[in-house]
N, C-alpha and C positions, 0 to 999 in steps of 0.2 A: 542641544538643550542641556545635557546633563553636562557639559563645561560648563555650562553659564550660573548651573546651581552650584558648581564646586568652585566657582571664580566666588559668588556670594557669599559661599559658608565661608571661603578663605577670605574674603573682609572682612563679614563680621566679628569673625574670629580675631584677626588684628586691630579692629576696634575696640575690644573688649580688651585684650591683652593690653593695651596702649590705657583704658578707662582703668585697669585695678592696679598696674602701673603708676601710671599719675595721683592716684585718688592715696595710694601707700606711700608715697610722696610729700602727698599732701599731709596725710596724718600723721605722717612722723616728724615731719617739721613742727603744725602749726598746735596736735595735738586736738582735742574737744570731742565730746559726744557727736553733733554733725560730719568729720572729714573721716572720721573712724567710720561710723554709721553708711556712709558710702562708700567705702573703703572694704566692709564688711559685707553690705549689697554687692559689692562687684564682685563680690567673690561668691554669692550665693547666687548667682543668674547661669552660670552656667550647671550648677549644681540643680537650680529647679528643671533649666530646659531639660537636663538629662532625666529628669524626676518621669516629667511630662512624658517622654520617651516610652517610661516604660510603662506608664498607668495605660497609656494606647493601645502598648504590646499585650498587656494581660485583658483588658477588656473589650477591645475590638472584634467585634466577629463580622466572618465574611458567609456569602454562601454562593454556590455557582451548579448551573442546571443544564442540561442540555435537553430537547426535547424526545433525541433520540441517541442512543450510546451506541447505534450500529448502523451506518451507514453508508452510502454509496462517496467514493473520489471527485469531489470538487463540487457534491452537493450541500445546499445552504440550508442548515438546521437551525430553526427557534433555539434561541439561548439566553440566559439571564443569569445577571449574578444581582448582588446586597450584598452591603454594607450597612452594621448598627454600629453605635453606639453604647453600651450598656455602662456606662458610668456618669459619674457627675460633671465632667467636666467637658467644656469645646473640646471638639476633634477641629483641626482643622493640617494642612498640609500632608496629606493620604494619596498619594498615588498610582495606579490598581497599572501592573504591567502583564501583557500577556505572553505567552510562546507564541512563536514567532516560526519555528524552525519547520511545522508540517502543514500548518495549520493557522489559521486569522481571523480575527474578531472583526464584522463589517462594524462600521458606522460608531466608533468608540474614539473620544478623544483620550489616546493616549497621557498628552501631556497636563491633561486637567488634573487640580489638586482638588479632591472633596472634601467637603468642611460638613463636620455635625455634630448638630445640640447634643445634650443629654437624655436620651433614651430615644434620640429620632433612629429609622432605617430609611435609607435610599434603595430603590429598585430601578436596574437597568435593564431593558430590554431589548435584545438585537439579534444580531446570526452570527454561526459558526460554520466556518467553512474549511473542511479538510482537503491540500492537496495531493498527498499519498496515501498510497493504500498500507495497512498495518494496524496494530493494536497499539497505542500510545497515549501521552496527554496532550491534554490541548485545552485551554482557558485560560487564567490567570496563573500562573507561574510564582511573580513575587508581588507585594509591595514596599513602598518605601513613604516613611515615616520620617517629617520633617519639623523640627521643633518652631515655635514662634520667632523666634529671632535667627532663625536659619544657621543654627550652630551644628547642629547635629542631625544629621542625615544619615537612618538604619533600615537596612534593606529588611522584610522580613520574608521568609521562606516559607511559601504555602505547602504544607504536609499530605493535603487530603486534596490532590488533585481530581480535575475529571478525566478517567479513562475513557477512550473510544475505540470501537471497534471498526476500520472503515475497510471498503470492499473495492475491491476493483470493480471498474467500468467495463460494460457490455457493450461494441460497437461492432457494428458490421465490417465483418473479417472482407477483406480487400482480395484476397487470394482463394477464392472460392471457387475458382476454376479449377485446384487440386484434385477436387472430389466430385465435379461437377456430373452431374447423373448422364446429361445429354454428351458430354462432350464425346464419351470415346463407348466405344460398345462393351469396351473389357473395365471401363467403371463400374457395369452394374453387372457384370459375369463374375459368376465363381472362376478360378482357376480351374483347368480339364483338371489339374490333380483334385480339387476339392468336389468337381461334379463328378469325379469317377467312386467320389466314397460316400457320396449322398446317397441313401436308399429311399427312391423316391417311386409311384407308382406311377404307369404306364399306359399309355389308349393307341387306340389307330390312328396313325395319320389323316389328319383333314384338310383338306386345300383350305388355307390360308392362314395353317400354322407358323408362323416364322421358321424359318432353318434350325436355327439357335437353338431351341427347346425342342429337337430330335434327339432321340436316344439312341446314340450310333449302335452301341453295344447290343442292347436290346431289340435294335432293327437288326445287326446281324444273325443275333442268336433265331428271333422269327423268320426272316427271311421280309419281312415288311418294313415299312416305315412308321418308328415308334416314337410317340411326343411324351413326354415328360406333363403328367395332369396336374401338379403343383410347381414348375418349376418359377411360376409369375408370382410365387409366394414368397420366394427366395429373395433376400434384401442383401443390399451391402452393409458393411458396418466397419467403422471406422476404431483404430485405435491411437490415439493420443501419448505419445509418452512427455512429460513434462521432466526436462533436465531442472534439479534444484540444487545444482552445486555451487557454491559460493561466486558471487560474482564482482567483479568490478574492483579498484584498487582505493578508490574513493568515497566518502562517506555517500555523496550525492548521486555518484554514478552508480554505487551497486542500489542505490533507490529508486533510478528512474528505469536501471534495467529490470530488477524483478517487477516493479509494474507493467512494465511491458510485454514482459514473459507470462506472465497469468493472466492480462489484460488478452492478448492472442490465443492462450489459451482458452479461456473462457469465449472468445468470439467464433473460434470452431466449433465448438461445444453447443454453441446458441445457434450455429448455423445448423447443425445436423439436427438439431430439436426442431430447428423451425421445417425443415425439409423430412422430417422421421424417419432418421438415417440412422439408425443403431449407432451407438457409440460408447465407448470405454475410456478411460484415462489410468495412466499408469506412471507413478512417481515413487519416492522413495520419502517419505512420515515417519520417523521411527520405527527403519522396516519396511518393506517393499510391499505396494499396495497398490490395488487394481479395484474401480471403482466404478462400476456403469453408472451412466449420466442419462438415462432414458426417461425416466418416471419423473413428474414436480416434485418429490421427495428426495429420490436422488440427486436430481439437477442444485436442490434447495442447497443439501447436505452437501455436495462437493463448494458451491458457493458460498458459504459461510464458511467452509475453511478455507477458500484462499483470501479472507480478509487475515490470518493468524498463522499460515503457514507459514516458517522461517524457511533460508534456505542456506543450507546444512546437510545437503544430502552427503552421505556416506559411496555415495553408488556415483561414480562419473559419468557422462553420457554413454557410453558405448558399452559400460558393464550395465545400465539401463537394458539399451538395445538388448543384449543377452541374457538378462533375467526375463525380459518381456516376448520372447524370441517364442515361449511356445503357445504365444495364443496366434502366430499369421496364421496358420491353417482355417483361421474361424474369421477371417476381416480380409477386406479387399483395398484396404489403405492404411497405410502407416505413416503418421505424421509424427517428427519429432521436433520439437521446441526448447531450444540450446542457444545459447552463448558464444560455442565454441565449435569451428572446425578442426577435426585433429585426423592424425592417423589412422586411430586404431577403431576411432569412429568409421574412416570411410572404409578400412578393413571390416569392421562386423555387418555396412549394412551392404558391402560387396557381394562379400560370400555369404553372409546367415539370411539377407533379407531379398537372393535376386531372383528370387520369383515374387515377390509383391511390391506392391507400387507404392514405392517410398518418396516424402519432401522431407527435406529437413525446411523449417523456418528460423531462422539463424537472425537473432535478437544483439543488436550493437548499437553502441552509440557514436562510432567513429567506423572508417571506412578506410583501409591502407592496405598499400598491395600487397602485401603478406595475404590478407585474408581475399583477396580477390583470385591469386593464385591456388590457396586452397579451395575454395567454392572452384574455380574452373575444372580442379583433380576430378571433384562429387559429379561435376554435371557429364565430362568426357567420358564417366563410367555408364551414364543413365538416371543418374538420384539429382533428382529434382530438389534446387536451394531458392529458396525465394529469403531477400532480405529487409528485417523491419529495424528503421531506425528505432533508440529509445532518446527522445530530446525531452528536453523540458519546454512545456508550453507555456508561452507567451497571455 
């Protein structure tokens, strides 16, 4: 479509050129008030279309709404824009273009040109719909401004866009057999080192105490069998570390991997809320931050920043792993969410992390033996790799 307005303007354009041509021709030969008089028209038509141009520019106003500026990934918000009028004169050839690059206007003819009287406004009403997550614009972009005789075609640049703030998607986490309560007895067990430093109180044994909650120590010291009277208090708790180190070498791919990375993050996060499994997250914000996710408050407040979180962390994965190394004694699962298998990764969570029960979830959007080799290193040792494609949906 936009050849077919530039094929246009470039005829009109050679018609005109060919009209003041001929008509300067005309009245230089034949002379008179008439060949002059059109001769002097031909020359003042491109002078008004340009006039026309810019009475548009200075009096045209737009406006554009969103119903809400903070939103969820690929959900469809009431949205409107207007167009007035405010001068004397037809509008007509105004064509509203929108961005295009995150985000889409349902049900909007692009290529319609809007025409309006003198002091009329037009309101449209429709939906917006954001595909990524991030703080960005999203609405109308530009328009372009076309004169009556299609001579002159001026893009104009909208200033005061509309910012949104939109949020990753909540979906149930695929891999929730990591943390799984029933699966394994030492999910829901502290570690003997961690039950040897609990000071917890003590009763007599009672036929049909479980084994598990005997207090070996304290049955020695008595000479009886001692149970542990709070030990069914005791919860697991999980800690989350989110890698935010730059990803991807592509504009599209480092977009569709951090959605995927906070998208999974957030779906363990949702899992442990939904199951009341203690949990923490720990990443690197300006600075190394540790954030429990247990309360609506908290949950809320970690959720509204991974719509704005950039990712720019300073701290690689595996200096992660080591800054966050001194809370395992207080958690019975360590989940990490990365990009990337390396060395010095499967070094820190060999030795710093082999008494707890480590996955890494390893976020790609391709799959090559390189990285198969590396994940088989993580699993030969014991640490658990589970991997999520990041694709773009269809």
């Amino acid at each position: 479509m936009q050849g077919e307005i530039k094929g246009i303007m470039k005829r009109n354009a050679t018609i005109l050129i060919i009209v003041i041509i001929c008509t300067g021709i005309f009245a230089s030969n034949y002379g008179g008030t008439i060949p002059y008089a059109l001769f002097y028209f031909s020359l003042l038509v491109p002078l008004m279309s340009f006039i026309y141009i810019l009475i548009v520019l200075n009096f045209f106003r737009f406006h554009q709404e969103a119903a809400k500026k903070t939103f969820v990934k690929g959900e469809t918000v009431d949205y409107f824009f207007s167009l007035s009028n405010d001068s004397f004169i037809l509008y007509s050839g105004i064509k509203v273009n929108f961005i295009h690059k995150k985000s889409y206007i349902i049900g909007v003819d692009e290529e319609k040109e809007y025409c309006l009287m003198p002091g009329e406004r037009e309101a449209i009403y429709t939906k917006l719909c954001c595909k990524y997550r991030g703080q960005y614009f999203a609405g109308i972009e530009y328009f372009t401004v076309t004169d009556y005789l299609n001579l002159f075609n001026i893009k104009y640049e909208v200033t005061s866009q509309l910012p949104v703030t939109v949020l990753p998607r909540i979906v149930e986490w695929k891999d929730a057999d990591v943390i799984e309560e029933d699966k394994d007895e030492k999910k829901v067990m502290f570690s003997q080192r961690q039950e040897e430093r609990l000071d917890v109180q003590v009763r007599k044994y009672s036929n049909g105490d479980p084994m598990r909650h005997i207090h070996w120590k304290a049955s020695a010291r008595t000479g009886q069998l001692m149970t542990r009277m709070h030990y069914a208090t005791l919860k697991m708790q999980v800690m989350i570390l989110i890698d935010l180190s730059t990803v991807g070498s592509k504009e599209m791919e480092k977009i569709l991997l951090e959605d995927a990375i906070l998208e999974e993050t957030l779906s363990v996060g949702n899992y442990c809320n939904k199951k009341k499994i203690p949990a923490f997250v720990c990443f690197d914000y300006y600075g190394y931050k540790k954030l429990s996710i247990n309360t609506y408050n908290e949950w809320n407040e970690f959720y509204m920043l991974c719509g704005k979180i950039p990712f720019e962390s300073k701290l690689n994965n595996h200096e992660l792993c080591t800054e966050s190394k001194i809370w395992i004694k207080d958690v019975s699962n360590v989940i990490i969410i990365t990009n990337n298998l390396n060395t010095n990764l499967y070094n820190e969570l060999k030795y710093g992390y082999k008494e707890s029960d480590v996955c890494v979830l390893l976020v790609v959007n391709k799959w090559e033996d390189e990285d198969k080799s590396k994940m088989s290193l993580f699993i030969e040792s014991g640490i658990n790799v589970r991997v999520i494609m990041a694709t773009e949906e269809k």
